[in-house]
ROGU-866981 format. One record per residue: z, x negated, y negated of N, C-alpha, C in turn; residue in one letter; residue number from 1. Coordinates in Angstrom, 3 decimals. Example, Ala and Ser with C-alpha at 12.3 -4.5 7.8 and 13.67 -1.06 7.14 Angstrom:
<pts>
<pt <7.800 -13.190 5.690> <7.800 -12.300 4.500> <7.800 -13.200 3.300> A 1>
<pt <7.080 -12.850 2.250> <7.140 -13.670 1.060> <7.870 -12.900 -0.030> S 2>
</pts>
This chain:
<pts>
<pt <-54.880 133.650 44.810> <-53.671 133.811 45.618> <-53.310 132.470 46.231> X 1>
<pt <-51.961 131.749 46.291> <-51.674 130.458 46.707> <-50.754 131.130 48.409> X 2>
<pt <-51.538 130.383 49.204> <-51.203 130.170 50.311> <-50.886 129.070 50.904> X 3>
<pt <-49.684 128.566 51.588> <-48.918 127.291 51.934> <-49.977 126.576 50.707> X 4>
<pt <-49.741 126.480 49.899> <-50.161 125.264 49.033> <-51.538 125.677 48.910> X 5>
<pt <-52.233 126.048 49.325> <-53.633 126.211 49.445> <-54.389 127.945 48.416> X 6>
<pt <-55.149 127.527 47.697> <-55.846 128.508 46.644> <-56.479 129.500 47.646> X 7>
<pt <-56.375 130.578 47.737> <-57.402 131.394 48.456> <-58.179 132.779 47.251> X 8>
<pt <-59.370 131.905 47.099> <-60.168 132.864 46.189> <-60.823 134.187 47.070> X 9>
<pt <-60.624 135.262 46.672> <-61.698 136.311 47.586> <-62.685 136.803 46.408> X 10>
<pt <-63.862 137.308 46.817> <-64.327 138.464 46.397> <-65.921 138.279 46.169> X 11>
<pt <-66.743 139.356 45.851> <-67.695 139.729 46.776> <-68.290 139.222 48.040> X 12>
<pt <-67.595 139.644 49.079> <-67.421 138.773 50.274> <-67.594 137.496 50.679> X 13>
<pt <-67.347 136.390 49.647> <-66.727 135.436 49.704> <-65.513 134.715 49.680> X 14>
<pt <-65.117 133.633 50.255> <-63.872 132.961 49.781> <-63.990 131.369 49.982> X 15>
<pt <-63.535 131.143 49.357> <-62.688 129.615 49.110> <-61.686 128.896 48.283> X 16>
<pt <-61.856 127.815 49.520> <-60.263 127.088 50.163> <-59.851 126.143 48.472> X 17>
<pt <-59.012 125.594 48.279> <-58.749 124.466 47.358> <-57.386 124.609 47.552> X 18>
<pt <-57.074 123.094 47.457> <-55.843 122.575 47.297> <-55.153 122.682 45.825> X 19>
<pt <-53.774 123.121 46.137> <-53.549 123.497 45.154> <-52.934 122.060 44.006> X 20>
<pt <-53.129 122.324 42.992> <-52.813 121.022 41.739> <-51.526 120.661 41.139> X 21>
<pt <-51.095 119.738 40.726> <-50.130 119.726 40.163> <-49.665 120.611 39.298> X 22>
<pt <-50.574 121.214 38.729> <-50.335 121.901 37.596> <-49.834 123.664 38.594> X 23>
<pt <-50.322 123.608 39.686> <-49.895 125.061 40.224> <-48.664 124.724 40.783> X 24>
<pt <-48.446 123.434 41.434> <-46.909 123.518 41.686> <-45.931 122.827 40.345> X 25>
<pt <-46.065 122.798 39.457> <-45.581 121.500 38.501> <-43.790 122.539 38.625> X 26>
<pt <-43.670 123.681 38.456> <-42.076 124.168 38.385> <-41.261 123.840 39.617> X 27>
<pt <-42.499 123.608 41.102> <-41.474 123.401 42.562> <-41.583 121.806 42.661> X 28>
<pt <-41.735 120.667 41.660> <-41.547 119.319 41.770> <-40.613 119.241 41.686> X 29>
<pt <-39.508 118.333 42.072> <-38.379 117.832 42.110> <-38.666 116.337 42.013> X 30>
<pt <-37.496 115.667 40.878> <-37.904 114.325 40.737> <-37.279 113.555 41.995> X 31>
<pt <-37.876 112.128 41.804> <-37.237 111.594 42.560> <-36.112 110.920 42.488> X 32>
<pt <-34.659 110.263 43.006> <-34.182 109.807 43.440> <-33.810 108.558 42.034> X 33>
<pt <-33.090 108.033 41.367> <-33.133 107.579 40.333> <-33.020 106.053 40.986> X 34>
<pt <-33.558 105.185 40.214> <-33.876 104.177 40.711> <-33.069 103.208 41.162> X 35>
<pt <-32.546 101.985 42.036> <-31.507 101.088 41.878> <-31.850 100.295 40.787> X 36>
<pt <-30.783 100.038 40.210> <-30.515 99.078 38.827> <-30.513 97.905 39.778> X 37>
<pt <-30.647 96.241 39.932> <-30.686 95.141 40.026> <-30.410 94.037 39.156> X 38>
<pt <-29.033 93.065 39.792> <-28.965 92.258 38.982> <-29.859 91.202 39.181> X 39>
<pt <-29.522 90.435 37.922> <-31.042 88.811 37.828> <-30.561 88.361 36.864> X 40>
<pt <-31.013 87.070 37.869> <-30.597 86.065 37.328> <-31.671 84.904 36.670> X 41>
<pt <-31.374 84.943 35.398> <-32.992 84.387 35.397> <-32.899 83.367 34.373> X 42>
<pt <-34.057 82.246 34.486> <-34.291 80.627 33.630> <-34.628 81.117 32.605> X 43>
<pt <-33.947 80.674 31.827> <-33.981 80.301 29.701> <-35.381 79.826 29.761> X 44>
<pt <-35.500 78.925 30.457> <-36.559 78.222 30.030> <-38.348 78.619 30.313> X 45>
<pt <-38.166 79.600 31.672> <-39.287 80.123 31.749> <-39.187 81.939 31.185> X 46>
<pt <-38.430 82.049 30.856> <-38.337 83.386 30.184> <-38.535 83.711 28.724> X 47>
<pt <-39.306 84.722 28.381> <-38.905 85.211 27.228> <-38.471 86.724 26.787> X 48>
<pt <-38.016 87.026 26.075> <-37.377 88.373 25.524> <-38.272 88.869 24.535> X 49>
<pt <-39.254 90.463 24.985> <-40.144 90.791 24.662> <-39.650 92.098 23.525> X 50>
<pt <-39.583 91.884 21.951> <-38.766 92.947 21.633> <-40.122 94.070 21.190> X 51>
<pt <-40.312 94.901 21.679> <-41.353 95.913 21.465> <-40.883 96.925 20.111> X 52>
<pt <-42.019 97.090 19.032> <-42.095 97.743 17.889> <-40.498 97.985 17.677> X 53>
<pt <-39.923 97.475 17.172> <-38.124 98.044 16.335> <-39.030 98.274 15.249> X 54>
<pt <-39.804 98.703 14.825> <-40.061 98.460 13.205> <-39.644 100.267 12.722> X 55>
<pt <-39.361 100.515 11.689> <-38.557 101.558 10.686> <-39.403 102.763 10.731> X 56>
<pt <-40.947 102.469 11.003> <-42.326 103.388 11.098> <-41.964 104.719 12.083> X 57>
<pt <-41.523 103.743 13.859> <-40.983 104.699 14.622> <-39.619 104.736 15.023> X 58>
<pt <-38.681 103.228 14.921> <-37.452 103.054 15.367> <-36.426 104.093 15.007> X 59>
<pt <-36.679 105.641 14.611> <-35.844 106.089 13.676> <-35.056 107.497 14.305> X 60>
<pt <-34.468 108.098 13.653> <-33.854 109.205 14.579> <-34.830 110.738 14.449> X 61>
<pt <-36.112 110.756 13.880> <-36.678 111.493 13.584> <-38.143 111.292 14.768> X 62>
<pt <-38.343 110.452 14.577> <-39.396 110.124 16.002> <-38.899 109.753 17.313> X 63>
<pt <-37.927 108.775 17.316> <-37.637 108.514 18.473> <-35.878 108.248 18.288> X 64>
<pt <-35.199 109.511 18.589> <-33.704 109.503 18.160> <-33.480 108.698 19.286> X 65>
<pt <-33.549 108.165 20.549> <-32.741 107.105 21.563> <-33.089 105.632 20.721> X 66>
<pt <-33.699 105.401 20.347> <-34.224 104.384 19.255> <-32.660 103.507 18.732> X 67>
<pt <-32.604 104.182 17.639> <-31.362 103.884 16.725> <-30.176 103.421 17.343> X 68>
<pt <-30.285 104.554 18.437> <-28.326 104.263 18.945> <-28.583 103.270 20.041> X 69>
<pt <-29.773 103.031 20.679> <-29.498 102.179 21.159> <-29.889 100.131 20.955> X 70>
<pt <-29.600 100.466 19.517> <-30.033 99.095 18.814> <-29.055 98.087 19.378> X 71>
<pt <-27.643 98.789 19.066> <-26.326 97.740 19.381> <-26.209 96.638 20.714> X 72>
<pt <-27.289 97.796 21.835> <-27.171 97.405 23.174> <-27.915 96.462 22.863> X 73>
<pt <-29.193 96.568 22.129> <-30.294 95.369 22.422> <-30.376 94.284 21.274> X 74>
<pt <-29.206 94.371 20.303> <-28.599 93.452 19.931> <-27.976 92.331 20.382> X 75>
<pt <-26.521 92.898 21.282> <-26.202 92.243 22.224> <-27.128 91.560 23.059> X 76>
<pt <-28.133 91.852 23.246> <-29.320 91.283 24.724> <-29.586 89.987 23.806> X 77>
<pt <-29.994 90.462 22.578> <-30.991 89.678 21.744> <-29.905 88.308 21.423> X 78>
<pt <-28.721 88.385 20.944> <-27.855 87.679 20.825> <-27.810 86.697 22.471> X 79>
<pt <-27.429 86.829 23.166> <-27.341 86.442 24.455> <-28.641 85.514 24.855> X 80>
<pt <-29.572 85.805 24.404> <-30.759 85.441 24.931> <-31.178 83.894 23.538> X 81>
<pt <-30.862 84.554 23.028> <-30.583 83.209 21.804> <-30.149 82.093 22.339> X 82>
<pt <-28.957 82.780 21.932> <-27.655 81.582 22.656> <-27.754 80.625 23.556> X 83>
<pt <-29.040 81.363 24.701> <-29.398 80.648 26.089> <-30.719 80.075 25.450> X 84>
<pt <-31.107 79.803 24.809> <-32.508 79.307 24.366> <-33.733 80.229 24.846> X 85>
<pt <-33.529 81.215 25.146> <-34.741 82.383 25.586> <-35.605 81.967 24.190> X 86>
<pt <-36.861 82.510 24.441> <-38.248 82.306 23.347> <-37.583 84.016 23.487> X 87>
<pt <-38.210 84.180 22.015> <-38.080 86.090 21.652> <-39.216 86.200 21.100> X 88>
<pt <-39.899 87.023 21.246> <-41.105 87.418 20.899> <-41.384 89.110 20.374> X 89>
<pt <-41.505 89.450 19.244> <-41.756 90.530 18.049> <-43.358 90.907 18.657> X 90>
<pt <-43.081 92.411 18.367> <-44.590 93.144 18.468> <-43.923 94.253 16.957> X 91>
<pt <-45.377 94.611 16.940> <-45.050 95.736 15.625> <-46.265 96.452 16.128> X 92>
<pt <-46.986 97.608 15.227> <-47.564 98.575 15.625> <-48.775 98.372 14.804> X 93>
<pt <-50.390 98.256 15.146> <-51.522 99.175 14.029> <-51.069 100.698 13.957> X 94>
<pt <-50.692 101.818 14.635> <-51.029 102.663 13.975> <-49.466 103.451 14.394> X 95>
<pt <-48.767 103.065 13.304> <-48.769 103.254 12.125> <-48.986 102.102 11.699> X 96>
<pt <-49.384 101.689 10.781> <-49.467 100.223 10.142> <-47.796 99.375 10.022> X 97>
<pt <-47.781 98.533 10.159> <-46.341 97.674 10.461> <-46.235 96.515 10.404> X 98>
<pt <-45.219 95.657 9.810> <-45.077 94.431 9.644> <-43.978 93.950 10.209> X 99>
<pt <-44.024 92.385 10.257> <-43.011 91.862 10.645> <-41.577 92.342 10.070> X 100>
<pt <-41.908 92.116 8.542> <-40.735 92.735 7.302> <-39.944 94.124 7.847> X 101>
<pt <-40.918 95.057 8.884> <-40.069 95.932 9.126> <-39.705 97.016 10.116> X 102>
<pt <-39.465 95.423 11.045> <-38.486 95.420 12.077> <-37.260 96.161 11.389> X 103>
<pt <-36.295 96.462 12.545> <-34.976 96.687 11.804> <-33.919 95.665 11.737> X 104>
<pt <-33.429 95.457 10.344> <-32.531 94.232 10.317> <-31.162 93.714 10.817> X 105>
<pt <-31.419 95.016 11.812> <-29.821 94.821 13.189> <-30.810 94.008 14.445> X 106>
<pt <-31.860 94.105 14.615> <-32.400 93.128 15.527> <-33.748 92.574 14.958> X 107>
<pt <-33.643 91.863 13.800> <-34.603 91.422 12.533> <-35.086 90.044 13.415> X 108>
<pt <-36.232 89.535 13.418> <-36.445 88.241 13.779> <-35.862 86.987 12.906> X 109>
<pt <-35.600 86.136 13.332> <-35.217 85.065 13.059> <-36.378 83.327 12.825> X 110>
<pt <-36.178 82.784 11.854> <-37.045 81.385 11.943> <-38.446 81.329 12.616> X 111>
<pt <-39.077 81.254 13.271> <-40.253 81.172 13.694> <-40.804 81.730 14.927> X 112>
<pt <-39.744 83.059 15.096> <-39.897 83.659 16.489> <-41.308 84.538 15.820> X 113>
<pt <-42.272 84.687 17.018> <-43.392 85.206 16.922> <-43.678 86.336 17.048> X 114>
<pt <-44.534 87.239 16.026> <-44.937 88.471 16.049> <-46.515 88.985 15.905> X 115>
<pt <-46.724 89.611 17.189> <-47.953 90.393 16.945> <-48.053 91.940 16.859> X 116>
<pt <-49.233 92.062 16.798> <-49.215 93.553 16.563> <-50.743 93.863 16.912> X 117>
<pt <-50.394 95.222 17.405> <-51.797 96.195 17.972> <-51.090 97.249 18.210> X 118>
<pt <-51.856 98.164 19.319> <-51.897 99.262 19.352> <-51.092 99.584 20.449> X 119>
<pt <-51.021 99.898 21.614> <-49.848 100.208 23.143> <-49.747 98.726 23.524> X 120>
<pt <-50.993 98.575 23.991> <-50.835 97.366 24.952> <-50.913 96.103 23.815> X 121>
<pt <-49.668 95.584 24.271> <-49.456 94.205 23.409> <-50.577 93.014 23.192> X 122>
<pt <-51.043 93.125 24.582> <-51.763 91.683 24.943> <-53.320 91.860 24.558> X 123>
<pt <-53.390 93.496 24.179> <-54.577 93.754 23.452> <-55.274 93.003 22.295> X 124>
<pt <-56.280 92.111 22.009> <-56.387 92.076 20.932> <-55.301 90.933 19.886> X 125>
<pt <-54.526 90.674 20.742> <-53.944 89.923 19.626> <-53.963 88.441 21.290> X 126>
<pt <-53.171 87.732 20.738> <-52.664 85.947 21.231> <-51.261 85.815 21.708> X 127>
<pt <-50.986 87.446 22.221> <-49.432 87.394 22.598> <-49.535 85.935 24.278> X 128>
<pt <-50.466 86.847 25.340> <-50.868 85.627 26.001> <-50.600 84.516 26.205> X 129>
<pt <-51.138 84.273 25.065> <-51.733 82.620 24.864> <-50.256 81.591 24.281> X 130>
<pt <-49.394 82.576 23.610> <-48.300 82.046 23.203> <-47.542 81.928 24.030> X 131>
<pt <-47.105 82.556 25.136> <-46.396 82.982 26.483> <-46.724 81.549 27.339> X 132>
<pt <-47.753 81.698 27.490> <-48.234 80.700 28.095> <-47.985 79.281 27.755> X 133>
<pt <-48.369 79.166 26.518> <-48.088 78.003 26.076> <-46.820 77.270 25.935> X 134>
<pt <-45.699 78.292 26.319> <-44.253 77.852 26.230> <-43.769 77.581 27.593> X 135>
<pt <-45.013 78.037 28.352> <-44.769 78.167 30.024> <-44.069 79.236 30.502> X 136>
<pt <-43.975 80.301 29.770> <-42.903 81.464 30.541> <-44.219 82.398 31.248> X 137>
<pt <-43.113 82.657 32.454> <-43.477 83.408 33.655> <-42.535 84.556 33.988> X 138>
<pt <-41.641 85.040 33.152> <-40.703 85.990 33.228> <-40.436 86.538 31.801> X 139>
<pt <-40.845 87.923 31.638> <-40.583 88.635 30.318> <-39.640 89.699 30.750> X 140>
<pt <-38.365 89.686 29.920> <-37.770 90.480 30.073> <-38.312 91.634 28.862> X 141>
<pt <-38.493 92.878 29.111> <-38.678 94.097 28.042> <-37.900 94.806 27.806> X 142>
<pt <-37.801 95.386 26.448> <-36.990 96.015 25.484> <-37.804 96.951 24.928> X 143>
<pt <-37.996 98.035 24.378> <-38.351 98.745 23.053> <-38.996 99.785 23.033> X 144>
<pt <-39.780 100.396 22.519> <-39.772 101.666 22.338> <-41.163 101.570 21.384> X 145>
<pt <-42.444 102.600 22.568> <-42.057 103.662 22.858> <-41.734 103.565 24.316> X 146>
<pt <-41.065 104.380 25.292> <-41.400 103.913 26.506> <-42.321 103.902 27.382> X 147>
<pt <-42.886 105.712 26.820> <-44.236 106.463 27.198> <-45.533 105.612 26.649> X 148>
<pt <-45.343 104.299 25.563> <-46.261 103.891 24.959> <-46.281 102.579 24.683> X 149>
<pt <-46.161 101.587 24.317> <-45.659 100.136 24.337> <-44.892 99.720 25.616> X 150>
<pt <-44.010 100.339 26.331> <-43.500 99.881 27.168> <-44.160 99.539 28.777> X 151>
<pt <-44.676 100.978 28.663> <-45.494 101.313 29.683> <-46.894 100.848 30.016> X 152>
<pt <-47.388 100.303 29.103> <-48.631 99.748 28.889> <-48.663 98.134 29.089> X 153>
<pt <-47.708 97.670 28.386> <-47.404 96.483 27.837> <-47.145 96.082 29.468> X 154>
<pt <-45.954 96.546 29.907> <-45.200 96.302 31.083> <-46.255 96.272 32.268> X 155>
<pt <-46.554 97.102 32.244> <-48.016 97.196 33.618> <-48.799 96.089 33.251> X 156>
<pt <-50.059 95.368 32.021> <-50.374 94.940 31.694> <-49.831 93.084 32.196> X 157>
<pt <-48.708 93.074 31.552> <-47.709 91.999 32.015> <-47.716 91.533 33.563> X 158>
<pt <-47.527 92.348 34.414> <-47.719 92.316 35.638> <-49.025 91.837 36.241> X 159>
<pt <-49.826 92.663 35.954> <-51.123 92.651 36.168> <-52.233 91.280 35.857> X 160>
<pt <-51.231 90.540 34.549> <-51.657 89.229 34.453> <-51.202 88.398 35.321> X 161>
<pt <-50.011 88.565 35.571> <-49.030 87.482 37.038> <-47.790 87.140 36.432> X 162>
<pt <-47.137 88.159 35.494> <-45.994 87.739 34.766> <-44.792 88.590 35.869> X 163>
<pt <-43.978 88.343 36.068> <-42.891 88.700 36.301> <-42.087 90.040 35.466> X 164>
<pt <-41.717 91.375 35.109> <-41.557 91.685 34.275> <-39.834 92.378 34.474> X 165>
<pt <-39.049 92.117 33.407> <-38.127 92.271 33.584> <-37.724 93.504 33.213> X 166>
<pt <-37.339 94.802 33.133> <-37.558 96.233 32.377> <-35.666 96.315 32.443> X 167>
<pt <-35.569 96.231 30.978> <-33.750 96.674 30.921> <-33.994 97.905 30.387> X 168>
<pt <-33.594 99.152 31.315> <-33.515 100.612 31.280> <-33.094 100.516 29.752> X 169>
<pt <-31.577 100.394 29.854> <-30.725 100.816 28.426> <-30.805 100.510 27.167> X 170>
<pt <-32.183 99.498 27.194> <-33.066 98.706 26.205> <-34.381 99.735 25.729> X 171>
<pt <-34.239 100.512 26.399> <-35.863 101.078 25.729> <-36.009 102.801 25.309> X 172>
<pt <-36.773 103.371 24.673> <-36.733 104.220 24.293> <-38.021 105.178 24.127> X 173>
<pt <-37.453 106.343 24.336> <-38.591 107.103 24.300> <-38.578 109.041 23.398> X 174>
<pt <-39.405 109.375 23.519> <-38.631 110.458 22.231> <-38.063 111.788 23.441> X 175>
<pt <-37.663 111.915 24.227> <-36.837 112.242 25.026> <-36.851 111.556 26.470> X 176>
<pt <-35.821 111.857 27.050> <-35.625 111.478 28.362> <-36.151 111.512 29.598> X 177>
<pt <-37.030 112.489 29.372> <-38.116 112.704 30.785> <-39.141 111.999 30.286> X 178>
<pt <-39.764 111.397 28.718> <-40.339 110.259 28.892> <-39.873 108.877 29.358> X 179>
<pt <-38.513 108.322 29.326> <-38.296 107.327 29.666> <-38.016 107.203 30.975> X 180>
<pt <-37.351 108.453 31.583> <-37.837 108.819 33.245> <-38.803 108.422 34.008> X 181>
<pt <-40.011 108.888 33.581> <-41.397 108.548 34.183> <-41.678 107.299 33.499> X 182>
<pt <-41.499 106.966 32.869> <-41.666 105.661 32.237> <-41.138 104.522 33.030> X 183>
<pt <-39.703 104.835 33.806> <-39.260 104.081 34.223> <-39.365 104.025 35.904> X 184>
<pt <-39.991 105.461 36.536> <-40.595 105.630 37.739> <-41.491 104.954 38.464> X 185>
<pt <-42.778 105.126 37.244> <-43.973 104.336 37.360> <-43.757 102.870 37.059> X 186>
<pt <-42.907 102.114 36.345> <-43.533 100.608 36.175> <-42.691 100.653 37.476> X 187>
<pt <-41.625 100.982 38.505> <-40.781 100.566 39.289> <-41.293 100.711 40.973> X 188>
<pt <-42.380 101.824 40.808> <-43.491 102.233 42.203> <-44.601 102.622 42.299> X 189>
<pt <-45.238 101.768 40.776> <-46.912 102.051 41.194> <-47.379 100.750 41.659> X 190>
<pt <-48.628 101.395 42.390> <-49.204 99.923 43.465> <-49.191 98.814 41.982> X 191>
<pt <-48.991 97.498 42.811> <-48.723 96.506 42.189> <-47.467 96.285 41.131> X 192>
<pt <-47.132 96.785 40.603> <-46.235 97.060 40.150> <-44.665 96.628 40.485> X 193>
<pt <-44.720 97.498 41.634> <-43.262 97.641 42.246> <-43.063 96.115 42.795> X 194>
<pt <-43.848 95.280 42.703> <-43.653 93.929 43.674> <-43.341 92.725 42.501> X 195>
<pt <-43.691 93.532 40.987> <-43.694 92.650 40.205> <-43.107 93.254 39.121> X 196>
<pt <-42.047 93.827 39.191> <-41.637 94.481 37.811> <-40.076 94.976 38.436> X 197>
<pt <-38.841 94.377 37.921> <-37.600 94.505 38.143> <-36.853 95.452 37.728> X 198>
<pt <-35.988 96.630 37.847> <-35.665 97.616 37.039> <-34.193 97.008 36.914> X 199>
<pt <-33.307 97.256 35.773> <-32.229 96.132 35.554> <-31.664 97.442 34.506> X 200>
<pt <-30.155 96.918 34.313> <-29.705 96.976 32.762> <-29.380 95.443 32.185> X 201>
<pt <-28.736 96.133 30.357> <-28.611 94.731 30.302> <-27.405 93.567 30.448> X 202>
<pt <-26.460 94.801 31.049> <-25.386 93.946 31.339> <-25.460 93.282 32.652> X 203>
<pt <-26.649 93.822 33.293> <-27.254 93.042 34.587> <-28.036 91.923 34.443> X 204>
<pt <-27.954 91.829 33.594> <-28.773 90.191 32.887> <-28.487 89.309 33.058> X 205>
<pt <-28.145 87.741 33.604> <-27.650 86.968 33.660> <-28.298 85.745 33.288> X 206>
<pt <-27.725 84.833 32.249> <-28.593 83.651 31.650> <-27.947 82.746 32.276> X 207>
</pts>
């Protein structure tokens, strides 16, 4: 029996107390409050543009339908960020297995922009790091999809090293909307986090 929030077990003349779980209130949660968007303004030169898995494996309307339609937007980003001399930097996926080759060729890499690949977290296992570093950037703006999975990982991760992280909402994707919700909750107000991770769109971008 749930009392003000509280479990009350009876029986053979016993009882006890427990607080009740998310899972007993999960239908009386109400989300919170949707986040402020922020503009930024930010250096070419210490920035780079982080494009997370586009590759054909998941970018598609069958795994992740926000994926596809929102290529055009992060086209435009990707274009823009060029133009300004931003470093762009490619991830692809181990599992599913994935290559550079297949990215999608509406936001395909270009000349010697760099690609790694692993599993959620980017910086896992591969020399994403070390390349970042070596160009001197201290500000990653993020893009891509999944949000619940690459984004979310990657993005916390990012932070957590001392990067700055830039999160363009209308850039990323997830296989419905209450994943990119919480996706976009948590990198914006979990401890540490919130002090180091910007919530933006991308017409809030400024080079």
């Amino acid at each position: 029996m749930l009392v003000g929030g509280v479990t009350l077990a009876v029986g053979f003349g016993t009882s006890t107390l427990r607080a009740a779980s998310v899972i007993d209130n999960w239908a009386s949660v109400k989300a919170p409050s949707a986040p402020e968007l922020k503009p930024i303004q930010i250096d070419p030169k210490t920035t780079a543009l982080l494009m997370l898995d586009y590759v054909k494996q998941i970018c598609n309307a069958q795994r992740y339908p926000n994926c596809p339609a929102r290529l055009p937007t992060v086209k435009k980003l990707l274009d823009q960020a060029r133009a300004n001399g931003v470093m762009v930097v490619y991830t692809g996926t181990t599992i599913p297995p994935s290559e550079r080759t297949d990215i999608d060729p509406m936001v395909a890499p270009t000349g010697d922009e760099p690609f790694v690949k692993t599993v959620l977290n980017k910086f896992l296992n591969t020399d994403l790091e070390k390349i970042l570093k070596d160009k001197g950037i201290a500000t990653l703006i993020m893009v891509g999809q999944a949000a619940q999975g690459a984004v979310i990982t990657t993005g916390s991760e990012a932070a957590q090293r001392g990067f700055k992280v830039i999160v363009a909402v209308d850039g990323i994707a997830g296989q419905d909307d209450y994943y990119e919700q919480y996706t976009v909750w948590h990198l914006g107000n979990a401890p540490l986090l919130a002090n180091r991770v910007t919530l933006t769109s991308t017409d809030l971008i400024k080079f």
